[in-house]
ROSE-4610 file (N, C-alpha, C; in Angstrom, 1 decimal, always signed):
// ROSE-4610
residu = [X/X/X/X/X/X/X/X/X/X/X/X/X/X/X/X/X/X/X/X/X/X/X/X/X/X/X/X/X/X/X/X/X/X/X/X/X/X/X/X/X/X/X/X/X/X/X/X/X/X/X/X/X/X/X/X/X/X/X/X/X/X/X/X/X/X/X/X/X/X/X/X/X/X/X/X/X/X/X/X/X/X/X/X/X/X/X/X/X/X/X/X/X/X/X/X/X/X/X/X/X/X/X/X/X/X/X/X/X/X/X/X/X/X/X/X/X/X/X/X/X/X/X/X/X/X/X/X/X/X/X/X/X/X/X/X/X/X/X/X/X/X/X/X/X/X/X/X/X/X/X/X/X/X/X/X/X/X/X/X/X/X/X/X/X/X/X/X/X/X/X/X/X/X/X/X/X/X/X/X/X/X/X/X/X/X/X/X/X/X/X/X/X/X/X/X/X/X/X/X/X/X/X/X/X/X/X/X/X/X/X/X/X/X/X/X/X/X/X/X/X/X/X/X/X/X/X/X/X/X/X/X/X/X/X/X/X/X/X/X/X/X/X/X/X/X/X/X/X/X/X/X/X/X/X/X/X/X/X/X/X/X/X/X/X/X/X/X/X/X/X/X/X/X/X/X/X/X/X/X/X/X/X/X/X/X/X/X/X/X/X/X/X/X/X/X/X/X/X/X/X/X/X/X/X/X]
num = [1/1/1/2/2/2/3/3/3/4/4/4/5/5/5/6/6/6/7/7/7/8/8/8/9/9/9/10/10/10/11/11/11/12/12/12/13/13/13/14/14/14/15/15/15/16/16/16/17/17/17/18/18/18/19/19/19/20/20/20/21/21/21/22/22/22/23/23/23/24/24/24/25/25/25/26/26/26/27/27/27/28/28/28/29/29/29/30/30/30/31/31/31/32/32/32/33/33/33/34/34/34/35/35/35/36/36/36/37/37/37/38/38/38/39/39/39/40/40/40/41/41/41/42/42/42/43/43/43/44/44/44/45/45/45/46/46/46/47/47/47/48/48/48/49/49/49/50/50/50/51/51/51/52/52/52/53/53/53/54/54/54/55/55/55/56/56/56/57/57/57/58/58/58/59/59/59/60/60/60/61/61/61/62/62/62/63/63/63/64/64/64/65/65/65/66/66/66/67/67/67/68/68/68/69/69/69/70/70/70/71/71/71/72/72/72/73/73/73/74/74/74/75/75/75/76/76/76/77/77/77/78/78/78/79/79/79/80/80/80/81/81/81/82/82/82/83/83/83/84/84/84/85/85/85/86/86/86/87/87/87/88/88/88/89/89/89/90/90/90/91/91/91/92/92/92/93/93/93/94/94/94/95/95/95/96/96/96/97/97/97/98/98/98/99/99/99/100/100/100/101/101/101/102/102/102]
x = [+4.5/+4.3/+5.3/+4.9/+5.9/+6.1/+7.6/+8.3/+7.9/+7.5/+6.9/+7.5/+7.8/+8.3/+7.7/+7.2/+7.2/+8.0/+8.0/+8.6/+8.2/+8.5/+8.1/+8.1/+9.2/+9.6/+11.2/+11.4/+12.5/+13.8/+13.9/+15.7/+16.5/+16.7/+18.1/+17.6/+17.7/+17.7/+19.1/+19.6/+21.1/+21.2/+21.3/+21.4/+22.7/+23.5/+24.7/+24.6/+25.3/+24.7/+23.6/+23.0/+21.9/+21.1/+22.1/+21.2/+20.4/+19.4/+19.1/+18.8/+19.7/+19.1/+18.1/+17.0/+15.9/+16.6/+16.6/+16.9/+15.8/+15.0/+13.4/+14.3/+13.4/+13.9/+12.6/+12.8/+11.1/+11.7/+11.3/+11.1/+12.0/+12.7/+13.6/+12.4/+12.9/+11.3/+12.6/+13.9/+14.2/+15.6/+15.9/+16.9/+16.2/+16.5/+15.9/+16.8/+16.4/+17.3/+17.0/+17.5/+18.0/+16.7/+15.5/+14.0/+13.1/+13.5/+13.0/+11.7/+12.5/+11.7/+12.3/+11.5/+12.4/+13.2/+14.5/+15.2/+15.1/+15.3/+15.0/+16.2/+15.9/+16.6/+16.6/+17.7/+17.7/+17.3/+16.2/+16.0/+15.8/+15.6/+16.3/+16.7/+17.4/+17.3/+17.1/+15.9/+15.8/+16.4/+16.9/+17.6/+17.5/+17.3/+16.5/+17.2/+17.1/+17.4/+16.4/+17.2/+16.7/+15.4/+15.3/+14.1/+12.7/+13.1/+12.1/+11.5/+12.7/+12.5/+11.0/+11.8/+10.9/+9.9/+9.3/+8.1/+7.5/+8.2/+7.4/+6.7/+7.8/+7.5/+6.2/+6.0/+4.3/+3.4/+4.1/+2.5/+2.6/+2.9/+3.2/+1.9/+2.6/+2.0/+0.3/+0.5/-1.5/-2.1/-0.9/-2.1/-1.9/-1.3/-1.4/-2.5/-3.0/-4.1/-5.4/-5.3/-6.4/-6.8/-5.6/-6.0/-6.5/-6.2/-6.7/-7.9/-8.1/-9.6/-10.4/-10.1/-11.2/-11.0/-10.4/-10.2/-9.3/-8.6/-7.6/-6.2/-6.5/-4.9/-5.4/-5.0/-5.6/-4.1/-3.9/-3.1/-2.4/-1.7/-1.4/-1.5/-1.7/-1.9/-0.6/-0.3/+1.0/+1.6/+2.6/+3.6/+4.6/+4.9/+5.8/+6.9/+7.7/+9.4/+9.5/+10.7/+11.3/+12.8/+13.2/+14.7/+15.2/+16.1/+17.3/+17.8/+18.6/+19.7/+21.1/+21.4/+22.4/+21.9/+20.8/+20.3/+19.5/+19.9/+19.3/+17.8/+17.5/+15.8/+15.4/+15.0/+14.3/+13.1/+12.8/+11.6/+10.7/+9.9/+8.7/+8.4/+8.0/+7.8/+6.3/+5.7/+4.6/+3.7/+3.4/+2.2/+2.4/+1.7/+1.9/+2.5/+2.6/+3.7/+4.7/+5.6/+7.0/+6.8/+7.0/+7.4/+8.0/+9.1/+10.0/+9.1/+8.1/+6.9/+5.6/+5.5/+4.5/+4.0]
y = [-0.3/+0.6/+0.2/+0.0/+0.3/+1.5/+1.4/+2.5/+2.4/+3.9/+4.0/+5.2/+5.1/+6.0/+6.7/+8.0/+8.9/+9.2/+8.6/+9.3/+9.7/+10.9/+11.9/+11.1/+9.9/+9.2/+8.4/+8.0/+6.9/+7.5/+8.4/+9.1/+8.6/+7.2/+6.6/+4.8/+4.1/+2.7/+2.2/+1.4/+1.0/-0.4/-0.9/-2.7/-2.9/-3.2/-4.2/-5.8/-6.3/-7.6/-8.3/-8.9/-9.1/-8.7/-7.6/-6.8/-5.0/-4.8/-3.9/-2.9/-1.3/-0.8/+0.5/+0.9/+2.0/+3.2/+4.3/+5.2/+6.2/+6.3/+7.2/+8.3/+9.5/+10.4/+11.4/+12.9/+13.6/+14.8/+15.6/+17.2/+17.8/+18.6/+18.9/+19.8/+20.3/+21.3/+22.4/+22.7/+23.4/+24.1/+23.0/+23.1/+23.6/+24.6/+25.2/+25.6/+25.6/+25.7/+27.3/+27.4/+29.0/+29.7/+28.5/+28.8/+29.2/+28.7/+28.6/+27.2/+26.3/+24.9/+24.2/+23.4/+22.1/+21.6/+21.2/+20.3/+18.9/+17.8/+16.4/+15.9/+15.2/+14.7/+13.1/+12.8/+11.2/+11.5/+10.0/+9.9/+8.0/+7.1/+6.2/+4.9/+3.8/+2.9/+1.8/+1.3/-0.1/-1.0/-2.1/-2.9/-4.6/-4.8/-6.6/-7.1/-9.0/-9.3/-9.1/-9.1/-8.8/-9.4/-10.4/-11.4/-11.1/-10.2/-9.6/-8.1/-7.6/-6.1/-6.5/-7.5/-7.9/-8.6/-9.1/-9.4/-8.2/-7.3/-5.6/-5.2/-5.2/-4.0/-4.7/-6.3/-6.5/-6.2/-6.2/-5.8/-4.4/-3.9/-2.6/-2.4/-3.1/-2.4/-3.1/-4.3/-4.5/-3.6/-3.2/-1.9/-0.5/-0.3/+0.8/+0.4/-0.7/-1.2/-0.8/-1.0/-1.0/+0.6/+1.1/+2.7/+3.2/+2.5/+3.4/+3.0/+1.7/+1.4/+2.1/+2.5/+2.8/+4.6/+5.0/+6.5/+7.4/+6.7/+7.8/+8.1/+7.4/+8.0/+7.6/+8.2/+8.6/+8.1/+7.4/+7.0/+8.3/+8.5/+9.8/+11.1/+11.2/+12.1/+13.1/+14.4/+15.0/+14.9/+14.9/+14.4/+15.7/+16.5/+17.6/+16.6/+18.0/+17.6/+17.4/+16.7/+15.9/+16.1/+17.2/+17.3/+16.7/+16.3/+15.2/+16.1/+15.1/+15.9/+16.4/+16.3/+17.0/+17.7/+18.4/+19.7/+19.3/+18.3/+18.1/+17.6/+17.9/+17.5/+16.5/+15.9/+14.5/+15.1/+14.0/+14.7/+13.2/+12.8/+11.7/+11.0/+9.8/+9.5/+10.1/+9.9/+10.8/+10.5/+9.3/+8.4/+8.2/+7.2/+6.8/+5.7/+4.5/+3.6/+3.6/+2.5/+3.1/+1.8/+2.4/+1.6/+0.6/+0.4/-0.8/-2.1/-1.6/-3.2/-3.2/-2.4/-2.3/-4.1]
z = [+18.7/+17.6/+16.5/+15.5/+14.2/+13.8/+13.3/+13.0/+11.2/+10.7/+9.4/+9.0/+7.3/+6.8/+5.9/+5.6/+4.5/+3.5/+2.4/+1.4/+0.8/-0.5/-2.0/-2.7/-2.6/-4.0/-3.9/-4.6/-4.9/-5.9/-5.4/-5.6/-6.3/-6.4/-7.1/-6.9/-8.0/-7.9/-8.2/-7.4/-7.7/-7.8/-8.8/-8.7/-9.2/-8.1/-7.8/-7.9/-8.9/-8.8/-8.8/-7.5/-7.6/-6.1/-6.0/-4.8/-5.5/-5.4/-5.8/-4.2/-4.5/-3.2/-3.9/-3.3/-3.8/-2.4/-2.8/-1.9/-1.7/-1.0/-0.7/-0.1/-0.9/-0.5/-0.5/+0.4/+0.5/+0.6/+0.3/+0.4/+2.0/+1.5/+2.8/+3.3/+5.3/+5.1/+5.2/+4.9/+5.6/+4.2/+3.2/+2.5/+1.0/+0.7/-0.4/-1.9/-3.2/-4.2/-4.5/-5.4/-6.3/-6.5/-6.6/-6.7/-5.6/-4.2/-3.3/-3.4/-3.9/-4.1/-3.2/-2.1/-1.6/-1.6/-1.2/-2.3/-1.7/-2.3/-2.0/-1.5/-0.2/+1.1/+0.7/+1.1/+1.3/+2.7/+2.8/+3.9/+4.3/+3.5/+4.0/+3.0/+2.6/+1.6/+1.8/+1.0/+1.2/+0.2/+0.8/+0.1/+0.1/-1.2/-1.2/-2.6/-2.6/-3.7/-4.8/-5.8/-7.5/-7.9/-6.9/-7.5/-6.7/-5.3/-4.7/-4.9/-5.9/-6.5/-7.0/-8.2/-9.6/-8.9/-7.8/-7.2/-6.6/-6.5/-5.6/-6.8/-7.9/-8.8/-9.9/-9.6/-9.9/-9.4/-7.8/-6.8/-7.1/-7.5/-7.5/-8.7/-9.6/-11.0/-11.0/-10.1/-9.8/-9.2/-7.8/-7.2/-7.9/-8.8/-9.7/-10.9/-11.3/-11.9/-11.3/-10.1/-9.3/-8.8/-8.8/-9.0/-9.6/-11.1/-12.2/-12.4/-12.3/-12.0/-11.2/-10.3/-9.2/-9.8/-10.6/-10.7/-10.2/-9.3/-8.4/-8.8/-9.8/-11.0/-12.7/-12.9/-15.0/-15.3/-16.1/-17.0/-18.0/-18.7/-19.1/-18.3/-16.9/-16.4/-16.0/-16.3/-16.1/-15.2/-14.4/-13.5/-13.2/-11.7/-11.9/-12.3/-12.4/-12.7/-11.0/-11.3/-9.8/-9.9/-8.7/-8.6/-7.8/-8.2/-7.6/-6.4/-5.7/-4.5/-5.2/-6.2/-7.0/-7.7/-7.4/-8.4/-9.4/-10.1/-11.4/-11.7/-12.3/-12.5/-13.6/-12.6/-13.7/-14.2/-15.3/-16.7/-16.4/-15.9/-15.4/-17.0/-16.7/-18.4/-18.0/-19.3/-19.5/-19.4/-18.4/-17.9/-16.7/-15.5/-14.5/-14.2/-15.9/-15.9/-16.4/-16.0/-16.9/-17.7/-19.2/-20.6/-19.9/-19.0/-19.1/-18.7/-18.2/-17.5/-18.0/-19.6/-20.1/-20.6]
C-alpha cells in the first residue's frame, strides 16, 4: 500500500537557494481560534530542487487548464480567506491562478 497524504493547502513556500520546501498543511479537527474555526496544522513538507518546483508548478497550471475546461473550477471564482498557523489570514488572489505564471 502507499502511504498518501491529505492536505487543505500549502501553508508556506520556502526557497533556500535552490532548494524549495512547500509545507501542506489541513484543518486541525481538534485546535480551534477565537472564532471557533479550525486552525491550520502543519502536517507534512515536501522538498525538491528549483527546477522541479518550476516543472510541478506547469503540470500544475495544465491540470488547472483542464479544469477549467471541463467546468470544475471558473476562473475568477471567490476563494475563502485562509488562516495561517500563526493566526494570520491570507487574502487568495482573486482568481484560481496566480498573476506570477500568467
Amino acid at each position: 500500500m502507499t502511504d498518501e497524504l491529505y492536505c487543505d493547502g500549502i501553508g508556506e513556500i520556502t526557497v533556500t537557494g535552490t532548494i524549495v520546501r512547500l509545507d501542506m498543511m489541513s484543518l486541525s479537527p481538534t485546535k480551534r481560534d477565537a472564532n471557533g474555526n479550525p486552525q491550520p496544522a502543519f502536517r507534512q513538507r515536501i522538498i525538491m530542487p528549483v527546477d522541479a518546483f518550476a516543472n510541478a508548478v506547469d503540470l500544475m497550471q495544465k491540470a488547472l487548464g483542464g479544469l477549467v475546461e471541463a467546468g470544475a473550477v471558473r476562473r475568477g471564482a471567490p476563494v475563502a480567506k485562509i488562516p495561517t498557523a500563526n493566526g494570520e489570514i491570507l487574502e487568495p488572489a482573486p482568481s484560481n491562478t496566480s498573476p506570477n505564471f500568467n
